[in-house]
PDB file of N, CA, C and O in Angstrom:
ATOM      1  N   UNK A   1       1.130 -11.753 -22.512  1.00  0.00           N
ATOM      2  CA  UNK A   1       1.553 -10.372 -22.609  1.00  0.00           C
ATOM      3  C   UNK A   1       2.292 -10.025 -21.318  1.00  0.00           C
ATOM      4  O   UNK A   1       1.800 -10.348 -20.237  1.00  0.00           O
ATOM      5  N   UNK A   2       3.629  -9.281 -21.405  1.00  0.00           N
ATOM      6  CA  UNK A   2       3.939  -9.238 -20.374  1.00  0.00           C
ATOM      7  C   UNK A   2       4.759  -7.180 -20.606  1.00  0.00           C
ATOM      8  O   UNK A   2       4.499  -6.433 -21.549  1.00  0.00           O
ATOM      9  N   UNK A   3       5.485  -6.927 -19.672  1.00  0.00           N
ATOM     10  CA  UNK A   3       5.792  -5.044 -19.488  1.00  0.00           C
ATOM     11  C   UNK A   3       6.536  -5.410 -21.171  1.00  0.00           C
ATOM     12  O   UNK A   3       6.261  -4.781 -22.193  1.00  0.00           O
ATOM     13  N   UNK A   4       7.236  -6.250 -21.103  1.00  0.00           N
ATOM     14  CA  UNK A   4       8.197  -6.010 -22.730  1.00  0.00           C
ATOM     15  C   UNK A   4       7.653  -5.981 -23.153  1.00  0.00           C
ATOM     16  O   UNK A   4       7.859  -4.986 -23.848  1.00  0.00           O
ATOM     17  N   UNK A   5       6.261  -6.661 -23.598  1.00  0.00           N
ATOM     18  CA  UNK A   5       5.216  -6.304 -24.569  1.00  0.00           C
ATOM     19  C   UNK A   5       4.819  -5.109 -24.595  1.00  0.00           C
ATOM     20  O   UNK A   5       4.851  -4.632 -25.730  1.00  0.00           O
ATOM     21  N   UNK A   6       4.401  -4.324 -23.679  1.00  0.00           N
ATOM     22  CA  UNK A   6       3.957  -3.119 -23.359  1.00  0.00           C
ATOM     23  C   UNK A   6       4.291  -2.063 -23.659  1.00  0.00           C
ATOM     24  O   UNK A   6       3.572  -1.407 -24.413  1.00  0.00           O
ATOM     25  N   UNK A   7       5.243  -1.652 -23.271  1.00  0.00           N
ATOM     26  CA  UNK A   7       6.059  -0.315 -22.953  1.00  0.00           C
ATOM     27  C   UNK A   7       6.573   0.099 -24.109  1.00  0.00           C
ATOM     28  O   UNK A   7       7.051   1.231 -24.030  1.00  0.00           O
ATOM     29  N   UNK A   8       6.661  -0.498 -25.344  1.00  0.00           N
ATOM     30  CA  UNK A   8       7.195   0.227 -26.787  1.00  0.00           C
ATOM     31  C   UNK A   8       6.251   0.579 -27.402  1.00  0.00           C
ATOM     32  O   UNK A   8       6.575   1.095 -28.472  1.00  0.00           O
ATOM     33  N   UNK A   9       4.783   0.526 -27.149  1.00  0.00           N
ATOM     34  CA  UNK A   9       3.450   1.498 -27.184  1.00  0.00           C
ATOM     35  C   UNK A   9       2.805   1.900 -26.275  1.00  0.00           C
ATOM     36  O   UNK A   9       1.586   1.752 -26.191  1.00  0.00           O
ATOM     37  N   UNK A  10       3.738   2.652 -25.189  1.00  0.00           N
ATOM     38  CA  UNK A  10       3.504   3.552 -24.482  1.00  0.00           C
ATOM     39  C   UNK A  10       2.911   5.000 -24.942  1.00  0.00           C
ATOM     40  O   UNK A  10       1.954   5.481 -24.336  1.00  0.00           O
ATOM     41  N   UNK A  11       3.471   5.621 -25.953  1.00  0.00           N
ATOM     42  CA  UNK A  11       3.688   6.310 -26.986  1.00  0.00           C
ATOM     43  C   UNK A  11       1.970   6.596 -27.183  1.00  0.00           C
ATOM     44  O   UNK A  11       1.323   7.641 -27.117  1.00  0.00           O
ATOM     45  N   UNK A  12       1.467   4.843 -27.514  1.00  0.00           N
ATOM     46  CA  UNK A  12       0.004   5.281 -28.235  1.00  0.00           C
ATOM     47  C   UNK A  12      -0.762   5.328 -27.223  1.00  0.00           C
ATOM     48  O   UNK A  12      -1.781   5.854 -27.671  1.00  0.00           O
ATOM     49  N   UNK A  13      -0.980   5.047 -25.801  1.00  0.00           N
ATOM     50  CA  UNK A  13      -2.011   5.562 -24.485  1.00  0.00           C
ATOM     51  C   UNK A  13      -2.560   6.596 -25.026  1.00  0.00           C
ATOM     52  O   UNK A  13      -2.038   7.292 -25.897  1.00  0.00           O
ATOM     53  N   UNK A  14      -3.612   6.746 -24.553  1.00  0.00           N
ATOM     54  CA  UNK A  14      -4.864   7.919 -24.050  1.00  0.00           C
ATOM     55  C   UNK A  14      -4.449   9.057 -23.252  1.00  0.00           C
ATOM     56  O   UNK A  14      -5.400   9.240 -22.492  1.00  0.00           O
ATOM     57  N   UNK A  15      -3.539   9.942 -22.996  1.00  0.00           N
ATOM     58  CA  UNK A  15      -3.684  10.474 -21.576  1.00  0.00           C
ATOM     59  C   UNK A  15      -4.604  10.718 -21.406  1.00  0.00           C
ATOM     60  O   UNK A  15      -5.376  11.190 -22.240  1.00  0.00           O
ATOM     61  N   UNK A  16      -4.932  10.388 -19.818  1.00  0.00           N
ATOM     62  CA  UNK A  16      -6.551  10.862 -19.185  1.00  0.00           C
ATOM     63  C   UNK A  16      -6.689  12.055 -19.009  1.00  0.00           C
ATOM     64  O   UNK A  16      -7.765  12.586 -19.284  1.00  0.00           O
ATOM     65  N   UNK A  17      -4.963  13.227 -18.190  1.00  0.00           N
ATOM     66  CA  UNK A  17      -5.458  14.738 -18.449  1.00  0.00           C
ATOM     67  C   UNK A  17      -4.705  15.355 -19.073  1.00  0.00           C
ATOM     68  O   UNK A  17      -3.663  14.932 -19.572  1.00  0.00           O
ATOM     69  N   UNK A  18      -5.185  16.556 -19.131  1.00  0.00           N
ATOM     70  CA  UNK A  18      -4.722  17.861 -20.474  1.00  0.00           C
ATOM     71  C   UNK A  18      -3.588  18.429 -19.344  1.00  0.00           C
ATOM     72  O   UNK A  18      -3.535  18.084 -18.163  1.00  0.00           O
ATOM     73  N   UNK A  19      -2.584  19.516 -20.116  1.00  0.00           N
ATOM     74  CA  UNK A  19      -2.156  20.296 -19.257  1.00  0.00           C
ATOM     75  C   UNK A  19      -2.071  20.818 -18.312  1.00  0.00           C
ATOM     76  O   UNK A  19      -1.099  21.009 -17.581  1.00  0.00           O
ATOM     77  N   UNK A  20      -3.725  21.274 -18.193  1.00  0.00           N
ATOM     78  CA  UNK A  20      -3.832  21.871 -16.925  1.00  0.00           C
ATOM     79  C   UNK A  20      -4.867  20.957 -15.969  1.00  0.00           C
ATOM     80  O   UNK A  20      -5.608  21.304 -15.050  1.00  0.00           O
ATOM     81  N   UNK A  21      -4.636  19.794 -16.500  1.00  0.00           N
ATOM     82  CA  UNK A  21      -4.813  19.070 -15.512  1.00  0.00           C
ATOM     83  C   UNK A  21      -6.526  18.629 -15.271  1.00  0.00           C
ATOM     84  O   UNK A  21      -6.831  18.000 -14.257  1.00  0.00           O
ATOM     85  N   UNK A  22      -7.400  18.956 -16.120  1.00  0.00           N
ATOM     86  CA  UNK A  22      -8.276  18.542 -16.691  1.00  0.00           C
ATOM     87  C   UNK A  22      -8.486  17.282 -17.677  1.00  0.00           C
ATOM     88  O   UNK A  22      -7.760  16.923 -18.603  1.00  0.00           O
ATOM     89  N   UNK A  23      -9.719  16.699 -17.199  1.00  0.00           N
ATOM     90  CA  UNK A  23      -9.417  15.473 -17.853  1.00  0.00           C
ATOM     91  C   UNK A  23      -9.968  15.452 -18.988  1.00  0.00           C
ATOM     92  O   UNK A  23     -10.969  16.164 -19.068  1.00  0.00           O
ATOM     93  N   UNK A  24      -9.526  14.596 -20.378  1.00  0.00           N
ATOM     94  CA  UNK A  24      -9.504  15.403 -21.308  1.00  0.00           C
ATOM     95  C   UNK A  24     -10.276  13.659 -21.535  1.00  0.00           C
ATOM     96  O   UNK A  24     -11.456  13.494 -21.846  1.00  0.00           O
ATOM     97  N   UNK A  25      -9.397  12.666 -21.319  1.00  0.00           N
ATOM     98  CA  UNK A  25      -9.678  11.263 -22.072  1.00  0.00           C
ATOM     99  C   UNK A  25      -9.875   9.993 -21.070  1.00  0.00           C
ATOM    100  O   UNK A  25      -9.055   9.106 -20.832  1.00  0.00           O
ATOM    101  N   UNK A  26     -11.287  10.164 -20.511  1.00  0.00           N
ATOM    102  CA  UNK A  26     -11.484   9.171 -19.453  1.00  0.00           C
ATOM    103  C   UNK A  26     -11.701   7.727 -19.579  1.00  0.00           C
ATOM    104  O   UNK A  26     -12.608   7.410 -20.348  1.00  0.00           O
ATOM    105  N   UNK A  27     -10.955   6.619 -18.887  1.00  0.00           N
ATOM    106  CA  UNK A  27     -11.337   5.060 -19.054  1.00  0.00           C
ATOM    107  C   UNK A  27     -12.701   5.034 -19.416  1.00  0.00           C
ATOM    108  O   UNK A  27     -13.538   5.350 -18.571  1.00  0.00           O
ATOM    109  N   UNK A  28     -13.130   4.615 -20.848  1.00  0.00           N
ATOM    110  CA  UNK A  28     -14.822   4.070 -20.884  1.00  0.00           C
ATOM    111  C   UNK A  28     -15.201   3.135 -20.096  1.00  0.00           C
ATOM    112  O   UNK A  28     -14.291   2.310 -20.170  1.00  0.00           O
ATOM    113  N   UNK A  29     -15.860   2.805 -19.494  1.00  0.00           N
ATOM    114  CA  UNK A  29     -16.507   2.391 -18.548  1.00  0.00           C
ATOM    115  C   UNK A  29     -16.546   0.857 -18.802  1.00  0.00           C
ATOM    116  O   UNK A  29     -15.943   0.088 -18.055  1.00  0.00           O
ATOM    117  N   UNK A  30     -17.403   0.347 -20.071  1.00  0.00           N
ATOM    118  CA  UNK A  30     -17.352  -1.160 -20.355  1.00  0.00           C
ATOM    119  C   UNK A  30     -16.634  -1.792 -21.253  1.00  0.00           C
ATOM    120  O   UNK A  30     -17.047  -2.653 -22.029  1.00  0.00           O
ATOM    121  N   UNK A  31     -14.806  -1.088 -21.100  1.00  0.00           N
ATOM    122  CA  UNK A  31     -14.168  -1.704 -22.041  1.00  0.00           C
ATOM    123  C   UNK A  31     -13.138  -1.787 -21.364  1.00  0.00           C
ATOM    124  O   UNK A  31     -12.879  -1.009 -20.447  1.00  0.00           O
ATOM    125  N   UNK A  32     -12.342  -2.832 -21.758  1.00  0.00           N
ATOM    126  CA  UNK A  32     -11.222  -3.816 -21.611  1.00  0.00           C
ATOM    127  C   UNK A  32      -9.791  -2.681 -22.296  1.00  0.00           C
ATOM    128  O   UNK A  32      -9.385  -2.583 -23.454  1.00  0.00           O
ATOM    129  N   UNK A  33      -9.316  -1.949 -20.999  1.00  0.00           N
ATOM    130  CA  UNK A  33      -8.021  -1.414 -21.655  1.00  0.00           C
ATOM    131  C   UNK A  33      -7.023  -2.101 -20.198  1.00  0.00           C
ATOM    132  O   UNK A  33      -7.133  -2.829 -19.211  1.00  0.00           O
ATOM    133  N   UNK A  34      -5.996  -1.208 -20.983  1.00  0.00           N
ATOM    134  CA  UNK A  34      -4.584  -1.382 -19.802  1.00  0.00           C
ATOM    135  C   UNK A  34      -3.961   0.106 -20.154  1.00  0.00           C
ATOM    136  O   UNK A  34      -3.689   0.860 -21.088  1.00  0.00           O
ATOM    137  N   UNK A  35      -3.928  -0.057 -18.388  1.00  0.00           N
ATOM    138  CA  UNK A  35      -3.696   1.784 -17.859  1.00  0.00           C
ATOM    139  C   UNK A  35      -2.502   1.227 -17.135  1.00  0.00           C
ATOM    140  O   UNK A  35      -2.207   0.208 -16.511  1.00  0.00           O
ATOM    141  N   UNK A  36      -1.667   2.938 -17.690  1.00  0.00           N
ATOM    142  CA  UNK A  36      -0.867   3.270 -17.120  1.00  0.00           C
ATOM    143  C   UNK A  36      -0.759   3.760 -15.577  1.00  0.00           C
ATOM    144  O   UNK A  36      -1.923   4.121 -15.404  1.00  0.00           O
ATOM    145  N   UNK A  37      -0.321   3.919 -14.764  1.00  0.00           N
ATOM    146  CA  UNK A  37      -0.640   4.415 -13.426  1.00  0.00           C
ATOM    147  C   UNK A  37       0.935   4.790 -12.676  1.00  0.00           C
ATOM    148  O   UNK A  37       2.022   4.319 -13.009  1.00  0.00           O
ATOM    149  N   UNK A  38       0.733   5.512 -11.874  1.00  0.00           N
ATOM    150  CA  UNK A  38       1.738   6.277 -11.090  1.00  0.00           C
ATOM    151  C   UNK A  38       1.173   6.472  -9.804  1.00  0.00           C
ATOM    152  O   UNK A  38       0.213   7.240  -9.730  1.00  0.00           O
ATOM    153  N   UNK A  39       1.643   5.852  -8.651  1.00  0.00           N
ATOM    154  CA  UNK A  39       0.715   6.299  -7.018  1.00  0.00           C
ATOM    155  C   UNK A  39       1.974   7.491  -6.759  1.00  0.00           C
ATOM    156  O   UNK A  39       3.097   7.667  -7.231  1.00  0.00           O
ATOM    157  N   UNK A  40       1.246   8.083  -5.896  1.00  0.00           N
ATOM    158  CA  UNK A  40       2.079   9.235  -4.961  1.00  0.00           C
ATOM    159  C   UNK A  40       3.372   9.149  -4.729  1.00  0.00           C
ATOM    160  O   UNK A  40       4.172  10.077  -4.615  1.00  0.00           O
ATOM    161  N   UNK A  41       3.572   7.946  -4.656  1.00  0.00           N
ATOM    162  CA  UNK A  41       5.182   7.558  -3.962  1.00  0.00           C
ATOM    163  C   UNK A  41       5.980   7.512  -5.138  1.00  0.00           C
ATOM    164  O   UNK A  41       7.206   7.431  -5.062  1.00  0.00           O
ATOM    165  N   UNK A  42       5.307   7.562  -6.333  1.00  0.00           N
ATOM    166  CA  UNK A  42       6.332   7.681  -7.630  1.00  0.00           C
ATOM    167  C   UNK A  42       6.348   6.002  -7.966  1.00  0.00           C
ATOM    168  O   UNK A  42       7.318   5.577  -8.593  1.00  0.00           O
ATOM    169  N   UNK A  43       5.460   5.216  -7.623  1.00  0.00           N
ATOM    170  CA  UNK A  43       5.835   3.508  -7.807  1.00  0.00           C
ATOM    171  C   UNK A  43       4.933   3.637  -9.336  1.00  0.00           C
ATOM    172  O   UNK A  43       3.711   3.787  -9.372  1.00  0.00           O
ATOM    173  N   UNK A  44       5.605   3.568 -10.252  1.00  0.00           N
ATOM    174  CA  UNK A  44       4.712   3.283 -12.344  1.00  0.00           C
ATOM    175  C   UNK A  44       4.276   1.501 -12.068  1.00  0.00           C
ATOM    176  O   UNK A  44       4.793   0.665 -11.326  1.00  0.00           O
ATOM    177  N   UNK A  45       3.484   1.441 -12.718  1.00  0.00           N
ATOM    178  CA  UNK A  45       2.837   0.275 -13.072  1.00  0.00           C
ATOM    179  C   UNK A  45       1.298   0.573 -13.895  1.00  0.00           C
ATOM    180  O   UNK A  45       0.578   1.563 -14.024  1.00  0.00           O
ATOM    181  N   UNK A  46       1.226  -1.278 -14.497  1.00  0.00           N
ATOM    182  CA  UNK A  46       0.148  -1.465 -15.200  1.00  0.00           C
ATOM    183  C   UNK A  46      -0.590  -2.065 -14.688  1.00  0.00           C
ATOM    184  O   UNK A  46      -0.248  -2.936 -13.888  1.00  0.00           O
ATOM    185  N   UNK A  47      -2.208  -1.733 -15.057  1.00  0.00           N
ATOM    186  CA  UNK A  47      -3.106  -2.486 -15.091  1.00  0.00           C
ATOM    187  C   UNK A  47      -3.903  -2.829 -16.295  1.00  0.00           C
ATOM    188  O   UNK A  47      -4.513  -2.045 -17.022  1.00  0.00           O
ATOM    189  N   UNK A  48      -3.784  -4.462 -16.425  1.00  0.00           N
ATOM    190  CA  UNK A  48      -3.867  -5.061 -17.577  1.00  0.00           C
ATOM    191  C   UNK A  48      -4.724  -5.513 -18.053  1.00  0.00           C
ATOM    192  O   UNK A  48      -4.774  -6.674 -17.646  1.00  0.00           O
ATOM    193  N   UNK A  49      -5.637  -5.290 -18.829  1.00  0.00           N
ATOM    194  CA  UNK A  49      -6.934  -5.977 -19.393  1.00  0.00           C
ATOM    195  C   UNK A  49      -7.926  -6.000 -18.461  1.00  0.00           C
ATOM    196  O   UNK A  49      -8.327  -7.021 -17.902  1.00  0.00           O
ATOM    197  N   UNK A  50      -8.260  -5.082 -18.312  1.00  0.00           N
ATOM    198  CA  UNK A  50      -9.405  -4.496 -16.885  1.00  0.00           C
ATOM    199  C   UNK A  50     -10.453  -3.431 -17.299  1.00  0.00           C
ATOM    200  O   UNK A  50     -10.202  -2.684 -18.244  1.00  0.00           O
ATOM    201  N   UNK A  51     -11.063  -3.384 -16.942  1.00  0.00           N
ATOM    202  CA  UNK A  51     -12.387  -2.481 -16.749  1.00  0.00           C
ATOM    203  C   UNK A  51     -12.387  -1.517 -15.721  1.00  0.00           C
ATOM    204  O   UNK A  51     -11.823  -1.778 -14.658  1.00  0.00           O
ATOM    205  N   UNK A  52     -12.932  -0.470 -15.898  1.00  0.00           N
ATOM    206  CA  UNK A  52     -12.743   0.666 -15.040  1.00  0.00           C
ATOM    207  C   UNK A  52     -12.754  -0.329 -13.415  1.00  0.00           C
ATOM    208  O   UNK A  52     -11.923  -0.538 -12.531  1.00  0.00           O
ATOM    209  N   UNK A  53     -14.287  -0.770 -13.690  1.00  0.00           N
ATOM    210  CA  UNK A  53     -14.892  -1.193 -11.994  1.00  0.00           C
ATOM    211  C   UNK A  53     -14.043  -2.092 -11.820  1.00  0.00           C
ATOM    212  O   UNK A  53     -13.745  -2.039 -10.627  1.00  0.00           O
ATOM    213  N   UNK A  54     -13.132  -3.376 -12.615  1.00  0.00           N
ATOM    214  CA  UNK A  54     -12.556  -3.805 -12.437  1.00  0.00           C
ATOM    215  C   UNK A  54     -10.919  -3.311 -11.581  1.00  0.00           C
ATOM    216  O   UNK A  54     -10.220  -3.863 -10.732  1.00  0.00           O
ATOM    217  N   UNK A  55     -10.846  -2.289 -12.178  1.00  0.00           N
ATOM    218  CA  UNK A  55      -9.772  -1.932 -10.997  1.00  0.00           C
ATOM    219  C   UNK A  55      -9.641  -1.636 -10.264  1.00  0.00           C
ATOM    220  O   UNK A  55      -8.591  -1.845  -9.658  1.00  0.00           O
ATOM    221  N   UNK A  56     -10.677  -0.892  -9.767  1.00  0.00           N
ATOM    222  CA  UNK A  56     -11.718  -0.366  -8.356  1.00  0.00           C
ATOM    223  C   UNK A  56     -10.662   1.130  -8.164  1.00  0.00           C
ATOM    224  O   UNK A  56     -10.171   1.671  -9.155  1.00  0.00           O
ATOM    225  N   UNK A  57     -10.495   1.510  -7.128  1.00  0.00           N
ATOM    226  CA  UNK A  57      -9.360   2.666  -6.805  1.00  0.00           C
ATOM    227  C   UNK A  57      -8.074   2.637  -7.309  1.00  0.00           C
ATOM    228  O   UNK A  57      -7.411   3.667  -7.184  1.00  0.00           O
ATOM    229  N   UNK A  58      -7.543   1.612  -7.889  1.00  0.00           N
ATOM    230  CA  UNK A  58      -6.371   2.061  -8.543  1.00  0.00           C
ATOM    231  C   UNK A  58      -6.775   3.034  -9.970  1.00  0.00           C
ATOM    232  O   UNK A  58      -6.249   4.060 -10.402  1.00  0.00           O
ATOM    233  N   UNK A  59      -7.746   2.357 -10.384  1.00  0.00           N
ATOM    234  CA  UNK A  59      -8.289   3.283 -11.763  1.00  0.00           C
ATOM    235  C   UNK A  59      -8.038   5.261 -11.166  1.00  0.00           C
ATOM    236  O   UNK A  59      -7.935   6.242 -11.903  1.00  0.00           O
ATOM    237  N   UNK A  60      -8.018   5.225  -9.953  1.00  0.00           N
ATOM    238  CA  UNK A  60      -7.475   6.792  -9.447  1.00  0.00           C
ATOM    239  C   UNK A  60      -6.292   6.834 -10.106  1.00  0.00           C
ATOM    240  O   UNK A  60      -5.956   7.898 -10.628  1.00  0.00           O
ATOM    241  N   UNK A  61      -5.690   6.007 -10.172  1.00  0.00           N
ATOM    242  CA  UNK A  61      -4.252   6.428 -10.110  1.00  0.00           C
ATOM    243  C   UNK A  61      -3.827   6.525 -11.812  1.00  0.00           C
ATOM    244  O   UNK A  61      -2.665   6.906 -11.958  1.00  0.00           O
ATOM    245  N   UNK A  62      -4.469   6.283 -12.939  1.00  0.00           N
ATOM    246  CA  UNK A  62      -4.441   6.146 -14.059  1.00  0.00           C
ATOM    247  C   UNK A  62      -3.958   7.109 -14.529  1.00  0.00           C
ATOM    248  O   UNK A  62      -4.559   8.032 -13.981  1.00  0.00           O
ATOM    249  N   UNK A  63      -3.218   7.536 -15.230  1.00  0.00           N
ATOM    250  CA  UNK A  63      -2.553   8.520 -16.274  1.00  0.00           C
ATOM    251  C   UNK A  63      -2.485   8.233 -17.785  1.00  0.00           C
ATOM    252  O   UNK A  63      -2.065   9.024 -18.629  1.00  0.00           O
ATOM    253  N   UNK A  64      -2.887   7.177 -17.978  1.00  0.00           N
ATOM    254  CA  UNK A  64      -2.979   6.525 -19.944  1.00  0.00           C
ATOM    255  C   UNK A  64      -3.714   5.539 -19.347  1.00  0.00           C
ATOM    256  O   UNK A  64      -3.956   5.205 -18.187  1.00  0.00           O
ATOM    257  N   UNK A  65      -4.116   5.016 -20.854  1.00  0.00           N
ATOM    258  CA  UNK A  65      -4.892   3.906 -21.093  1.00  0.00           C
ATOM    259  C   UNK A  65      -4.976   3.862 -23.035  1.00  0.00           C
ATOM    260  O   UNK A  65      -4.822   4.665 -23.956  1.00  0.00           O
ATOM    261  N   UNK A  66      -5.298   2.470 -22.876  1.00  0.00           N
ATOM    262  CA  UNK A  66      -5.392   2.081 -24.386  1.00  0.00           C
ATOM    263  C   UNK A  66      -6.060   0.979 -24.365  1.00  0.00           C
ATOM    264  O   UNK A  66      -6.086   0.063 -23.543  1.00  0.00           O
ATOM    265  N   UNK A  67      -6.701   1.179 -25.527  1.00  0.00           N
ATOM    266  CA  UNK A  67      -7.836  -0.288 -25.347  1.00  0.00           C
ATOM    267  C   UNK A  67      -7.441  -1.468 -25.663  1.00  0.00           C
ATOM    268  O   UNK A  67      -6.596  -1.425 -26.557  1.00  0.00           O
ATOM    269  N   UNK A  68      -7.729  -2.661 -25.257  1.00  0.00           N
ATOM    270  CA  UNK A  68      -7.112  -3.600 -24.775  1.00  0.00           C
ATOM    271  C   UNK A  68      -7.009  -4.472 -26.219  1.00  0.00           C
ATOM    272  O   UNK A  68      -6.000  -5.153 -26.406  1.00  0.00           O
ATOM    273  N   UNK A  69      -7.724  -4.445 -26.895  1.00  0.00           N
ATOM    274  CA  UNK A  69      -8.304  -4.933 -28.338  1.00  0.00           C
ATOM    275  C   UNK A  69      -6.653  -4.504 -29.371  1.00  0.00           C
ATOM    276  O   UNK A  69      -5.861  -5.121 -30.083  1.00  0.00           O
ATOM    277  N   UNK A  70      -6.847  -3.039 -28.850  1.00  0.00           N
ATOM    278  CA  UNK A  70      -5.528  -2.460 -29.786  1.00  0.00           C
ATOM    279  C   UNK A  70      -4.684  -2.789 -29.178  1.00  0.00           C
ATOM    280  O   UNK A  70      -3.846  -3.360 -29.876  1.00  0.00           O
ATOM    281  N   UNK A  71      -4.271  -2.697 -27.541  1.00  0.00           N
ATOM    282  CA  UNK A  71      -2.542  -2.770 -27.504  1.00  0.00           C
ATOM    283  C   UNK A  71      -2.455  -4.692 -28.073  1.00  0.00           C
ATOM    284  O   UNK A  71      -1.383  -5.128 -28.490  1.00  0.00           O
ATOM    285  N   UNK A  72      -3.337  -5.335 -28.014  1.00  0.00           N
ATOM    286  CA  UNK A  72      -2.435  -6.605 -28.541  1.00  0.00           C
ATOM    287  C   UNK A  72      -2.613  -6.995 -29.635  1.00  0.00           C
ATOM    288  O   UNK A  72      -2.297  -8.156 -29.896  1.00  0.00           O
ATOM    289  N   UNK A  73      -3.260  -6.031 -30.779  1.00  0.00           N
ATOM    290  CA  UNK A  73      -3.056  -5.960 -32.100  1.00  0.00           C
ATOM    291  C   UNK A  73      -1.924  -5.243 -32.095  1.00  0.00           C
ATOM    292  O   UNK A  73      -0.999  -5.991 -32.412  1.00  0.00           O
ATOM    293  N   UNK A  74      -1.482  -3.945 -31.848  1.00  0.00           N
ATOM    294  CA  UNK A  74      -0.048  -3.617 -31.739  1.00  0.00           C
ATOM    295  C   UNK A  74       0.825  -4.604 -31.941  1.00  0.00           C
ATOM    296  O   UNK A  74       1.342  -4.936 -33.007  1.00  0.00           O
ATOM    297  N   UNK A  75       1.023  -5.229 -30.488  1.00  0.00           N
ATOM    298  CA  UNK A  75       1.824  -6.457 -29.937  1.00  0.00           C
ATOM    299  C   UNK A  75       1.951  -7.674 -31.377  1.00  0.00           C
ATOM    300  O   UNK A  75       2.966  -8.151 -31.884  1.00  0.00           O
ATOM    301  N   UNK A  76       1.084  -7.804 -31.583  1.00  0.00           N
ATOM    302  CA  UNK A  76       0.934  -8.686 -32.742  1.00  0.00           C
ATOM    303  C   UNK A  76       1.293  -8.630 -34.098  1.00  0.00           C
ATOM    304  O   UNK A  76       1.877  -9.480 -34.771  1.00  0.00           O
ATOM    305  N   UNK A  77       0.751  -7.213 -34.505  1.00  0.00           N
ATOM    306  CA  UNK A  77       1.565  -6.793 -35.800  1.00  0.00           C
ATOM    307  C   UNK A  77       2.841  -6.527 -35.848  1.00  0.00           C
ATOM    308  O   UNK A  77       3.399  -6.978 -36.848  1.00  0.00           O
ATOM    309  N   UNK A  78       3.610  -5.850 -34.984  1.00  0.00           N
ATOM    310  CA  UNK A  78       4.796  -5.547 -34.368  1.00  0.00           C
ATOM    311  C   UNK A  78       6.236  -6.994 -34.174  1.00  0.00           C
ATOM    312  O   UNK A  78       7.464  -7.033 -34.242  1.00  0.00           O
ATOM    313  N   UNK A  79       5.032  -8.028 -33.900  1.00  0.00           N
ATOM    314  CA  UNK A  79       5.614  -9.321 -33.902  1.00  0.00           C
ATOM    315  C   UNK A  79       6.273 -10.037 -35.137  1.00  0.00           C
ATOM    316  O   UNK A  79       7.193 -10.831 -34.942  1.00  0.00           O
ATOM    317  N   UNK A  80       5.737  -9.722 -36.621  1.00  0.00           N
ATOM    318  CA  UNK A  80       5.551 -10.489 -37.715  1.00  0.00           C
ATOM    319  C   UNK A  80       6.846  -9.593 -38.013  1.00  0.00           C
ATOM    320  O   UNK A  80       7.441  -9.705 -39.084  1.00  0.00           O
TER     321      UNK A  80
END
């Protein structure tokens, strides 16, 4: 799996907050997603098939997520 895989189900992520900035849809704790993320400086990237604790402080930086099970059933059906 690589970003080309990715990024054309961007669309289906989790956002983690609501409008006003409340969090509406938080990483579950013992599951295998890939989050979207944005640091301060404006640098986007993924983290891929990870667990919350698994990402340690970048999981701060999360703005989506999708569970890891689905984005590569996506990837897969999408393929055929």
């Amino acid at each position: 799996m690589n970003l080309k895989d990715i990024i054309p189900f961007k669309e289906y992520f989790n956002p983690i907050y609501g409008v006003n900035g409340d969090e509406i849809n938080p990483i579950p704790e013992d599951m295998k997603v890939t989050a979207y993320c944005v640091h301060r400086d404006g640098t986007k990237f993924y983290l891929i098939d990870q667990t919350e604790a698994e990402m340690g402080f970048d999981s701060l930086l999360a703005q989506s997520w999708i569970e890891q099970e689905r984005l590569e059933y996506l990837i897969q059906h999408e393929r055929l």
